[in-house]
N, C-alpha and C positions, 0 to 999 in steps of 0.2 A: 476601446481598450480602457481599462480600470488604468489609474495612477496608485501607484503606491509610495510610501518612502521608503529606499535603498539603503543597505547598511556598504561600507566601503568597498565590498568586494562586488557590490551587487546584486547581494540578496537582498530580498524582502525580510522589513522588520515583519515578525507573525506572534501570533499570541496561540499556543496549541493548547485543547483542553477537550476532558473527555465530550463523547456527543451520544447522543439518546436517538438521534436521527428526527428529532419533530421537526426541525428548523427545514420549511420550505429549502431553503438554499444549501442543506447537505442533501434531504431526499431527491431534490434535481441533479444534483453534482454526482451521486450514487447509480441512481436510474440511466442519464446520463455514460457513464461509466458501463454499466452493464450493456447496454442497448449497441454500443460502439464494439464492446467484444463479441456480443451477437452477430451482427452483422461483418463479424471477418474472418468469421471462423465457422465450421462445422460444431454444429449442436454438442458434442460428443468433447470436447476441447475448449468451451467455454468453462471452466472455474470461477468466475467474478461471483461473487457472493451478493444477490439481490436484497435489499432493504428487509425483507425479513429475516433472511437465514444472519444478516447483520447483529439482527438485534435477540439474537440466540444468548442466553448467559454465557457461554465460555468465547466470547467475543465481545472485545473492550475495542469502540469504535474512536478516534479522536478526530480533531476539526481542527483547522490551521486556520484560523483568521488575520487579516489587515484590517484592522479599524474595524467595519459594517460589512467587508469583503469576505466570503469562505474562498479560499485561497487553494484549499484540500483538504483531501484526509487517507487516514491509512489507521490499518485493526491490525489485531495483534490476537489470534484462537490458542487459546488454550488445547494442548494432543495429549499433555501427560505432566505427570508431576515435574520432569525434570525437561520440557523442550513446548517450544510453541511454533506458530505458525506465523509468518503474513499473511493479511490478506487485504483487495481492495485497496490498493495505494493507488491515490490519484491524483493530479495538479491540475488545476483551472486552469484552461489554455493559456488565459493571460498572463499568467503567471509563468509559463514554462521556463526553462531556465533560468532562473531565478534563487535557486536553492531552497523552494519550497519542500521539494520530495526528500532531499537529505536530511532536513531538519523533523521533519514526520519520522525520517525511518530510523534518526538517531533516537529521538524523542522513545519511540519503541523496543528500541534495543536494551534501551537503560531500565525499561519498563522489566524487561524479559529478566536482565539480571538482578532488577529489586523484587521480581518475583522465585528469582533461586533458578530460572531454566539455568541449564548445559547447554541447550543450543535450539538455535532458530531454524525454521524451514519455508520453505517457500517456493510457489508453482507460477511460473510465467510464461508468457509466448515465445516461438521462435523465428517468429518474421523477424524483418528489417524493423517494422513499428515497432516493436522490445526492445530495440539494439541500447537506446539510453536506460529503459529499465533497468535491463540487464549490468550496464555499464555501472551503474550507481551502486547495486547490490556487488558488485564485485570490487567496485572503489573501496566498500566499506569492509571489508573481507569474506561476504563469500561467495562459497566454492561452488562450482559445477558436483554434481552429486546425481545417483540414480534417483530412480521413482521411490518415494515412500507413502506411506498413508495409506485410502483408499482409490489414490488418483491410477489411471489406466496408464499403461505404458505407450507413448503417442509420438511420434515425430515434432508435432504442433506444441507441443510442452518442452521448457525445461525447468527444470531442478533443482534446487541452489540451494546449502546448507551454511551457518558457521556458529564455529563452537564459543559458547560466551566465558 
Protein backbone atom coordinates (compact mmCIF):
# COMPACT_ATOMS: atom_id res chain seq x y z
CA UNK A 1 0.00 0.00 0.00
CA UNK A 2 1.20 3.60 -1.05
CA UNK A 3 1.68 6.13 2.13
CA UNK A 4 0.42 9.43 1.68
CA UNK A 5 -0.01 12.55 3.71
CA UNK A 6 -3.61 13.12 5.10
CA UNK A 7 -5.19 16.37 5.55
CA UNK A 8 -7.49 16.48 8.98
CA UNK A 9 -10.41 14.72 7.80
CA UNK A 10 -8.50 12.17 6.22
CA UNK A 11 -8.15 13.00 2.73
CA UNK A 12 -5.27 12.94 0.69
CA UNK A 13 -3.25 16.10 0.22
CA UNK A 14 -3.63 15.73 -4.22
CA UNK A 15 -2.34 18.09 -6.74
CA UNK A 16 -5.13 17.65 -9.85
CA UNK A 17 -4.02 18.85 -13.38
CA UNK A 18 -4.97 18.40 -16.83
CA UNK A 19 -3.61 14.94 -18.38
CA UNK A 20 -2.69 14.02 -22.20
CA UNK A 21 -2.76 10.44 -20.99
CA UNK A 22 1.31 9.73 -21.88
CA UNK A 23 2.20 9.11 -18.32
CA UNK A 24 2.60 5.27 -17.99
CA UNK A 25 0.70 5.42 -14.72
CA UNK A 26 -2.70 7.17 -16.02
CA UNK A 27 -2.66 4.89 -19.24
CA UNK A 28 -2.55 1.71 -16.66
CA UNK A 29 -4.90 3.52 -14.09
CA UNK A 30 -7.36 4.09 -17.41
CA UNK A 31 -6.91 0.46 -19.07
CA UNK A 32 -7.12 -0.73 -15.58
CA UNK A 33 -10.45 0.99 -15.27
CA UNK A 34 -11.86 -0.20 -18.51
CA UNK A 35 -10.94 -3.85 -18.31
CA UNK A 36 -12.74 -4.04 -14.64
CA UNK A 37 -15.97 -2.66 -16.26
CA UNK A 38 -15.52 -5.22 -19.09
CA UNK A 39 -15.41 -8.02 -17.12
CA UNK A 40 -18.86 -7.31 -14.94
CA UNK A 41 -20.86 -6.46 -17.27
CA UNK A 42 -22.39 -7.41 -20.72
CA UNK A 43 -20.64 -5.79 -23.85
CA UNK A 44 -23.73 -3.77 -24.40
CA UNK A 45 -23.45 -1.78 -20.76
CA UNK A 46 -19.94 -0.98 -20.66
CA UNK A 47 -19.65 3.00 -21.22
CA UNK A 48 -15.92 3.57 -19.64
CA UNK A 49 -14.31 5.51 -22.34
CA UNK A 50 -10.94 3.60 -23.40
CA UNK A 51 -7.64 5.61 -23.78
CA UNK A 52 -8.48 6.77 -27.15
CA UNK A 53 -12.04 7.74 -27.27
CA UNK A 54 -10.18 9.70 -23.83
CA UNK A 55 -8.18 11.53 -25.75
CA UNK A 56 -11.05 12.71 -28.39
CA UNK A 57 -10.94 17.01 -28.23
CA UNK A 58 -14.27 17.51 -26.55
CA UNK A 59 -12.73 15.48 -23.53
CA UNK A 60 -10.57 17.40 -20.96
CA UNK A 61 -8.98 14.34 -18.94
CA UNK A 62 -7.33 15.40 -15.37
CA UNK A 63 -4.94 13.48 -12.98
CA UNK A 64 -5.06 13.61 -9.11
CA UNK A 65 -1.53 13.19 -7.92
CA UNK A 66 0.32 12.61 -4.43
CA UNK A 67 3.74 13.56 -4.67
CA UNK A 68 5.03 10.65 -7.71
CA UNK A 69 1.56 8.82 -6.92
CA UNK A 70 -1.56 8.96 -9.76
CA UNK A 71 -4.04 8.84 -7.04
CA UNK A 72 -7.00 9.18 -10.16
CA UNK A 73 -8.68 10.80 -12.51
CA UNK A 74 -11.94 11.85 -14.04
CA UNK A 75 -12.94 13.82 -17.76
CA UNK A 76 -15.32 16.04 -18.11
CA UNK A 77 -17.15 15.57 -22.56
CA UNK A 78 -18.14 18.34 -23.78
CA UNK A 79 -22.63 17.42 -25.52
CA UNK A 80 -23.39 20.89 -26.10
CA UNK A 81 -22.94 24.50 -25.68
CA UNK A 82 -24.74 24.63 -22.52
CA UNK A 83 -24.26 21.02 -20.56
CA UNK A 84 -21.43 18.28 -20.24
CA UNK A 85 -20.72 14.93 -19.38
CA UNK A 86 -18.60 12.66 -16.79
CA UNK A 87 -16.84 10.46 -17.64
CA UNK A 88 -14.15 7.84 -16.48
CA UNK A 89 -13.88 8.73 -12.78
CA UNK A 90 -11.55 6.53 -11.05
CA UNK A 91 -9.56 6.25 -7.55
CA UNK A 92 -6.42 4.04 -7.16
CA UNK A 93 -7.51 1.29 -4.74
CA UNK A 94 -5.17 2.67 -2.43
CA UNK A 95 -6.50 5.47 -2.11
CA UNK A 96 -10.15 4.49 -1.75
CA UNK A 97 -11.80 6.46 0.55
CA UNK A 98 -9.85 8.98 1.07
CA UNK A 99 -11.63 11.71 -0.79
CA UNK A 100 -9.82 11.51 -3.78
CA UNK A 101 -13.14 10.99 -6.15
CA UNK A 102 -14.72 14.14 -4.44
CA UNK A 103 -12.07 16.43 -4.98
CA UNK A 104 -11.70 15.13 -9.08
CA UNK A 105 -15.42 15.56 -9.39
CA UNK A 106 -15.50 18.99 -7.53
CA UNK A 107 -12.48 20.05 -9.36
CA UNK A 108 -14.91 19.24 -12.65
CA UNK A 109 -17.84 20.67 -11.73
CA UNK A 110 -16.16 24.25 -11.24
CA UNK A 111 -14.64 23.32 -14.56
CA UNK A 112 -18.37 22.82 -16.04
CA UNK A 113 -19.50 26.20 -14.68
CA UNK A 114 -16.13 28.28 -15.90
CA UNK A 115 -17.18 26.75 -18.95
CA UNK A 116 -20.84 28.36 -18.88
CA UNK A 117 -22.70 24.57 -18.78
CA UNK A 118 -26.41 24.57 -17.15
CA UNK A 119 -25.78 21.15 -16.28
CA UNK A 120 -23.90 17.93 -15.98
CA UNK A 121 -24.76 14.46 -16.94
CA UNK A 122 -23.59 11.34 -16.30
CA UNK A 123 -23.92 7.31 -16.81
CA UNK A 124 -23.13 4.77 -14.18
CA UNK A 125 -23.67 1.23 -12.99
CA UNK A 126 -26.43 -0.36 -11.08
CA UNK A 127 -24.78 -3.09 -9.18
CA UNK A 128 -23.97 -2.98 -5.44
CA UNK A 129 -20.03 -2.00 -6.93
CA UNK A 130 -21.68 1.64 -7.96
CA UNK A 131 -23.43 1.93 -4.74
CA UNK A 132 -20.35 4.58 -3.39
CA UNK A 133 -20.28 6.00 -7.14
CA UNK A 134 -23.42 6.64 -6.98
CA UNK A 135 -23.38 7.84 -3.26
CA UNK A 136 -20.84 10.67 -4.09
CA UNK A 137 -22.63 11.99 -7.14
CA UNK A 138 -25.70 12.26 -5.25
CA UNK A 139 -23.77 13.82 -2.09
CA UNK A 140 -22.80 16.51 -4.44
CA UNK A 141 -26.38 17.10 -5.78
CA UNK A 142 -27.25 14.97 -8.34
CA UNK A 143 -30.27 13.57 -9.33
CA UNK A 144 -31.51 10.20 -10.49
CA UNK A 145 -32.66 11.29 -14.17
CA UNK A 146 -33.84 9.23 -17.34
CA UNK A 147 -31.62 8.12 -20.44
CA UNK A 148 -30.08 10.98 -22.40
CA UNK A 149 -27.64 11.04 -25.04
CA UNK A 150 -26.95 8.32 -27.28
CA UNK A 151 -26.91 5.73 -24.29
CA UNK A 152 -29.52 2.62 -24.71
CA UNK A 153 -32.16 2.34 -22.07
CA UNK A 154 -30.74 -0.64 -19.87
CA UNK A 155 -31.38 -1.87 -16.33
CA UNK A 156 -27.48 -2.15 -15.95
CA UNK A 157 -27.31 1.89 -16.25
CA UNK A 158 -28.23 4.58 -14.39
CA UNK A 159 -28.54 8.40 -14.85
CA UNK A 160 -27.72 11.11 -13.02
CA UNK A 161 -28.08 14.83 -13.95
CA UNK A 162 -27.48 18.40 -11.90
CA UNK A 163 -28.10 21.63 -12.77
CA UNK A 164 -25.04 24.09 -12.18
Amino acid sequence: MLRATVGENGSVMIEIRPDDLSHPATRQLVSAHVDEMRAGSVPEAVHAYDIDRLRDQSVTLWSAWHGEHLVGVGGLKHLHDDRGELKSFRTHVDFLGRGVGRRILRHAIGEARARGYGSLWLETGTAASFDAARHLYASEGFERCGVFGDYPDNPLSAFMTMRL
